[in-house]
C-alpha positions as a Python dict, from the first residue, in 0.01 Angstrom:
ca = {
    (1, 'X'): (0, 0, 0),
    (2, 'X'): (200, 233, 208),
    (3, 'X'): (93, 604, 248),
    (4, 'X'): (323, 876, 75),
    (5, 'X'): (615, 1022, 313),
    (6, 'X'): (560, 1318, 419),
    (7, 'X'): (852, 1435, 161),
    (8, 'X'): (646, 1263, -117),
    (9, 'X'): (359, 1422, -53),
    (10, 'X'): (505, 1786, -70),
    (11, 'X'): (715, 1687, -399),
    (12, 'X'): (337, 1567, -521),
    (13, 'X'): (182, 1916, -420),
    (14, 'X'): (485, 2118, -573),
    (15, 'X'): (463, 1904, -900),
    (16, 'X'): (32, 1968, -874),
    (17, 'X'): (114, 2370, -809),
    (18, 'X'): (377, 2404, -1142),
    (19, 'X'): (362, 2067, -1351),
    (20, 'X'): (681, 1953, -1316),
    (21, 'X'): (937, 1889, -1078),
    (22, 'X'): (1332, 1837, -1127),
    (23, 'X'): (1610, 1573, -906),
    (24, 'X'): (1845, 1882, -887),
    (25, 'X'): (1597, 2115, -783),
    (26, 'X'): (1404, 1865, -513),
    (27, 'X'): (1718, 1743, -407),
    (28, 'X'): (1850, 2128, -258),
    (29, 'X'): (1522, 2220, -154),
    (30, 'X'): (1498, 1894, 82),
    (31, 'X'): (1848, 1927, 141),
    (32, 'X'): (1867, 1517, 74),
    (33, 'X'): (2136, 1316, -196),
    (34, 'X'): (1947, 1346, -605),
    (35, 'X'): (1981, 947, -530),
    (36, 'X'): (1700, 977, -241),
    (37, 'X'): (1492, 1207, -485),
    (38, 'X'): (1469, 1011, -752),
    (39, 'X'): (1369, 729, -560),
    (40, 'X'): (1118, 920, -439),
    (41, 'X'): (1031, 978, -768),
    (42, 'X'): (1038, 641, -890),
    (43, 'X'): (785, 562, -592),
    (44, 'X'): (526, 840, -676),
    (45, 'X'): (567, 679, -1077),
    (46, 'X'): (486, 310, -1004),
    (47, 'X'): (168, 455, -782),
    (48, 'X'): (70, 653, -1142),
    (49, 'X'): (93, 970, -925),
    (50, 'X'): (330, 1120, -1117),
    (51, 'X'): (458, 1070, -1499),
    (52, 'X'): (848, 1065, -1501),
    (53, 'X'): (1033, 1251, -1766),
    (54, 'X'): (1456, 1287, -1808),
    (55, 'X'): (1597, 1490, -1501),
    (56, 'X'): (1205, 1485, -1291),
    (57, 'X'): (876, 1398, -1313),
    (58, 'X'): (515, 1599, -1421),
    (59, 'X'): (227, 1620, -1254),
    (60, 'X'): (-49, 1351, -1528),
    (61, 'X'): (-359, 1542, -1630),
    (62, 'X'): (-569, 1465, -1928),
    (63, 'X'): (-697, 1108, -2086),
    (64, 'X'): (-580, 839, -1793),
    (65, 'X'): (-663, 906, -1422),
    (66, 'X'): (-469, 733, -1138),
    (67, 'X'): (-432, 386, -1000),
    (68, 'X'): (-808, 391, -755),
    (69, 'X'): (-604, 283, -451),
    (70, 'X'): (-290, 575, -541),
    (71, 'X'): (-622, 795, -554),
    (72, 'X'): (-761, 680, -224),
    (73, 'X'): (-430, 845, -47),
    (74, 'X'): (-465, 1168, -265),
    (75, 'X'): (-647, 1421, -58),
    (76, 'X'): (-732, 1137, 188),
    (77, 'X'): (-849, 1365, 487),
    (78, 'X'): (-1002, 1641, 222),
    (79, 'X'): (-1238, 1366, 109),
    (80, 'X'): (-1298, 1272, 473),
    (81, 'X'): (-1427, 1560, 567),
    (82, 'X'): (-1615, 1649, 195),
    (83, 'X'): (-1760, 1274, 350),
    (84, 'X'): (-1860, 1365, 680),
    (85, 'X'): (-1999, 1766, 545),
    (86, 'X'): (-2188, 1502, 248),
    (87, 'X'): (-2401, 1302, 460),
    (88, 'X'): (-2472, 1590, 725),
    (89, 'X'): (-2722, 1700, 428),
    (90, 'X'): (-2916, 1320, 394),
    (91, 'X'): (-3130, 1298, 697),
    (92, 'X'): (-3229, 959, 825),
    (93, 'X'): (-3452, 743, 594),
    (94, 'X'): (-3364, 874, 259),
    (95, 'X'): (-3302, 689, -60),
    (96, 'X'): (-2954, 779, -214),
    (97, 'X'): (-2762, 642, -512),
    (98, 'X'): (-2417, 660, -489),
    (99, 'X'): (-2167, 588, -807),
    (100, 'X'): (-1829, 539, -843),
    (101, 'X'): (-1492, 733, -645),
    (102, 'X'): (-1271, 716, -360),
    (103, 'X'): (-1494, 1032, -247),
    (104, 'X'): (-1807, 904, -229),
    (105, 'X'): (-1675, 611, -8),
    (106, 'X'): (-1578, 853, 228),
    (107, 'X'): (-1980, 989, 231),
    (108, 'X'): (-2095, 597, 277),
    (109, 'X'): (-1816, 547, 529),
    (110, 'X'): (-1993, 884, 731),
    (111, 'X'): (-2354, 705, 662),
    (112, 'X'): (-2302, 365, 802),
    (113, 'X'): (-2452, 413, 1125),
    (114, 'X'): (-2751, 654, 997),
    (115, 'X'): (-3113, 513, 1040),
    (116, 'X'): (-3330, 365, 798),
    (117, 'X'): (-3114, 490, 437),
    (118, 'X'): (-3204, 304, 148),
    (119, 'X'): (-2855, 317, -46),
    (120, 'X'): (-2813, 213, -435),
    (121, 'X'): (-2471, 183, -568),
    (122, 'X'): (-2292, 73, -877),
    (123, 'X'): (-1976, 82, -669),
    (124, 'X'): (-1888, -284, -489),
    (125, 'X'): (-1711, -99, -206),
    (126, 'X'): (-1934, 139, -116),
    (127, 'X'): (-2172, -133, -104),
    (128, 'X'): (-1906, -324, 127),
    (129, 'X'): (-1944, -48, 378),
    (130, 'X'): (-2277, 16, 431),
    (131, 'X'): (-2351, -372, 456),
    (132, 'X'): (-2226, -258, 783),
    (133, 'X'): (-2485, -70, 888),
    (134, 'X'): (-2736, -177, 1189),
    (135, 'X'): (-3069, -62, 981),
    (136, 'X'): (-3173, 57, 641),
    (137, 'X'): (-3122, -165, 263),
    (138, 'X'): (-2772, -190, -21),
    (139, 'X'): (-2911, -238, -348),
    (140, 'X'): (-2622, -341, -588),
    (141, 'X'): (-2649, -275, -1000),
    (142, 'X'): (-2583, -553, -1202),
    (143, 'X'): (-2320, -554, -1513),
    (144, 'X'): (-1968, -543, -1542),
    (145, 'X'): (-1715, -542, -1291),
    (146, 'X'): (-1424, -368, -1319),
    (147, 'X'): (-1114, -508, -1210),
    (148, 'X'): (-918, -161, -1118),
    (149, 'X'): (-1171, -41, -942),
    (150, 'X'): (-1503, -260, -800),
    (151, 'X'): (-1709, -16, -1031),
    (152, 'X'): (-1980, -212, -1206),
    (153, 'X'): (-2065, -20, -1555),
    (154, 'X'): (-2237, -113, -1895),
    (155, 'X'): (-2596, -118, -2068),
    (156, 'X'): (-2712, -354, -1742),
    (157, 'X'): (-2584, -80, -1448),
    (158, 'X'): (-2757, 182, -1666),
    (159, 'X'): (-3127, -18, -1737),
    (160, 'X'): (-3113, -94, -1360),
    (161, 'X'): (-3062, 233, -1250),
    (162, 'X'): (-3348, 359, -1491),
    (163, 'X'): (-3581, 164, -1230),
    (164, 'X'): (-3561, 406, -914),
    (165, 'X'): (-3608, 741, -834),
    (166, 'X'): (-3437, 863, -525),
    (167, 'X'): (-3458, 1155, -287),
    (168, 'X'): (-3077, 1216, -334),
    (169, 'X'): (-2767, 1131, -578),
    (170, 'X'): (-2396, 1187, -429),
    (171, 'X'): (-2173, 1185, -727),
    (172, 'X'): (-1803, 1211, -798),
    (173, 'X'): (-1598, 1330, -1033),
    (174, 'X'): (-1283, 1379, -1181),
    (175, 'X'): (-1280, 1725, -1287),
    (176, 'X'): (-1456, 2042, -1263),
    (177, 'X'): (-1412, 2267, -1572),
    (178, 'X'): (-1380, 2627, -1522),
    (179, 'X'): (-1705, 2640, -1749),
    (180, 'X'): (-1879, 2452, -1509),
    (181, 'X'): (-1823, 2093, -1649),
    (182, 'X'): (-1800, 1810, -1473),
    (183, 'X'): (-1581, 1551, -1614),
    (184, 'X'): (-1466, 1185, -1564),
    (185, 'X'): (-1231, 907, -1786),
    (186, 'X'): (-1458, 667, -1872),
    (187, 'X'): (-1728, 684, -2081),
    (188, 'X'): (-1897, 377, -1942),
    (189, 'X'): (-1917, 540, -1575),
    (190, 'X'): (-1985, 863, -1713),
    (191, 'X'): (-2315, 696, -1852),
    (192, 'X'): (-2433, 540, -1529),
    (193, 'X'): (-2351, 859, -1365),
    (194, 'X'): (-2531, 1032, -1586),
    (195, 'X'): (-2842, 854, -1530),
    (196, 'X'): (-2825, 847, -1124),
    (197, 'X'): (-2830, 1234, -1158),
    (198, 'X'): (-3142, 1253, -1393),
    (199, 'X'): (-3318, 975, -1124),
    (200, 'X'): (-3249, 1158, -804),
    (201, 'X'): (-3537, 1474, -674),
    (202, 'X'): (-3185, 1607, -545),
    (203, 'X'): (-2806, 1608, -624),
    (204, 'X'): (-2499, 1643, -433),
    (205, 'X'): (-2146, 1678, -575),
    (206, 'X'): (-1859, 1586, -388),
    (207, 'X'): (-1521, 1690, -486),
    (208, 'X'): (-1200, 1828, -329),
    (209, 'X'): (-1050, 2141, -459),
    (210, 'X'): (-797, 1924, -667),
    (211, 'X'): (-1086, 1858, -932),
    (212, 'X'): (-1060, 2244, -1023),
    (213, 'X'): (-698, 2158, -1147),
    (214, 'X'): (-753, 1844, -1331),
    (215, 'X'): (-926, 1791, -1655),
    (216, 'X'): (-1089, 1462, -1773),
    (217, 'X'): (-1223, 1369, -2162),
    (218, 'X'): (-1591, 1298, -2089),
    (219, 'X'): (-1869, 1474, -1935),
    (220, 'X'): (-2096, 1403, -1685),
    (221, 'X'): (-2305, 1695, -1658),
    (222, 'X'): (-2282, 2064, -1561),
    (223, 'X'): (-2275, 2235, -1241),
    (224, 'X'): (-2638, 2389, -1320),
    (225, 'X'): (-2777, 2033, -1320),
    (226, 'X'): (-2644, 1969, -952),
    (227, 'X'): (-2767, 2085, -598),
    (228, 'X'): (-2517, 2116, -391),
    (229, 'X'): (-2126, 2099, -466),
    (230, 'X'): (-1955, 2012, -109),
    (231, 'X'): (-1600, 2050, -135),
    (232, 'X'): (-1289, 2151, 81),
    (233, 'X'): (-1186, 2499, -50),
    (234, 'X'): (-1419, 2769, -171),
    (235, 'X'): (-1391, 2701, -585),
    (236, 'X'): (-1250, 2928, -803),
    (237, 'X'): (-1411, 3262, -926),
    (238, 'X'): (-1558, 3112, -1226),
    (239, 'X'): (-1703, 2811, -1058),
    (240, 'X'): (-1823, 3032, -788),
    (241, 'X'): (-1967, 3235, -1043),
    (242, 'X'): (-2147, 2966, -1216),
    (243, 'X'): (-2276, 2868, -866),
    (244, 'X'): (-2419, 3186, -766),
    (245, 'X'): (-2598, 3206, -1108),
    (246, 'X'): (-2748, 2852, -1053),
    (247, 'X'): (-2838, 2887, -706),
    (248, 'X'): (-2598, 2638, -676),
    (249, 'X'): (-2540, 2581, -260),
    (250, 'X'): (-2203, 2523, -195),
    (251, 'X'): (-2095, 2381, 92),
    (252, 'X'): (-1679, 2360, 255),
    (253, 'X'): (-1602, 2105, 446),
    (254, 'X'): (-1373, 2193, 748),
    (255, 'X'): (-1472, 2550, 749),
    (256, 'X'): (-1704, 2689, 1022),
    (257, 'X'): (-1987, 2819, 755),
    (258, 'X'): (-2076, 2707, 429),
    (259, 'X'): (-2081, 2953, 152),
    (260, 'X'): (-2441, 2964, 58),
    (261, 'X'): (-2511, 3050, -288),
    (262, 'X'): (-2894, 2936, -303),
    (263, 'X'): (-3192, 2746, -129),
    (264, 'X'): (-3066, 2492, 131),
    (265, 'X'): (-3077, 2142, 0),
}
């Protein structure tokens, strides 16, 4: 799949920022024909980035989530760096479960050449990049494969998580609620998730600053339950808020210093 223009990408963050977009507006702004817009348009639609409506397009939030590979190239170097910040905090020889997202890819991508980590996944390519690396074990769950995504969920993934307890669990999520939820789609991934964070001695959330802008139907868990949220802008108020309370580090990747809102992980 080709990545977005860069025109694309700014009519993706102006529809993100307000919620919609309009052909007659886009088309002055970028000083380009409404034909080139609303191809554009069209484009951004077929990758499920955008929803298109008469005259534009809005920004989809609520019950579906995107295509996984339209997600890969949202935030791409956010997650990069929310990847390399990630696995900074997992020193060498660690055990670490790992589920499902484009994010947490980006933290396995940053471990492959680490020493000694024992890695479990539910997530086939995450597992496909650390088989890469010179020293340490994948363990794959068992159960369903999902077609959209390589995720493997169901009453299997869950009883075969139940078997380990790990020094650390790097999660991923769709959303962040302003109350300190943390959200997904799918109830089935939710589930697994669910049970990697209650079978890890620590837990690390990684999500870029988009997930305080999104909602999602099913929850997780709540920021209290979690570690350490590493992320790429320092979270709203609220979130902060809810942070502070449950000394709750937060870590931003790309910035010089880490906002540090508890005890290190």
């Amino acid at each position: 799949m080709q990545p977005l223009t860069p025109r694309q990408a700014d009519i993706l963050g102006r529809a993100r920022q307000v919620g919609r977009v309009e052909v007659e507006g886009l088309s002055l702004q970028f000083d380009v024909t409404p034909q080139t817009i609303r191809k554009d348009l069209n484009e951004l639609c077929e990758r499920r980035l955008l929803q298109r409506i008469h005259g534009g397009a809005i920004y989809p939030s609520g019950a579906s989530n995107y295509a996984y590979d339209s997600r890969r190239m949202l935030a791409a170097e956010e997650k990069r760096r929310i990847g390399v910040r990630a696995a900074a905090l997992i020193p060498d020889n660690a055990s670490i479960m790992l589920n499902i997202g484009t994010t947490t890819e980006q933290v396995a991508r940053a471990l492959r050449f680490r020493e000694g980590i024992m890695a479990i996944t539910n997530n086939i390519n995450v597992a496909h990049i650390l088989r890469e690396a010179p020293s340490g074990e994948v363990v794959i769950a068992g159960g369903l494969v999902r077609k959209s995504d390589g995720g493997i969920v169901g009453e299997a993934t869950v009883d075969f998580i139940r078997q380990f307890k790990v020094d650390y669990a790097v999660i991923g999520a769709s959303a962040i609620d302003l109350d300190g939820t943390i959200l997904d789609y799918d109830y089935r991934e939710v589930r697994v998730a669910r049970e990697i964070v209650q079978h890890a001695r620590q837990t690390i959330l990684v999500a870029d600053a988009m997930k305080f802008e999104r909602n999602a139907p099913v929850r997780i868990a709540h920021l209290s339950d979690i570690d350490v949220l590493v992320t790429d802008h320092v979270p709203p108020e609220p979130i902060a808020e809810i942070c502070r309370e449950a000394q709750v580090r937060i870590e931003v990747a790309g910035a010089d210093t880490a906002e540090d809102t508890g005890e290190a992980a």
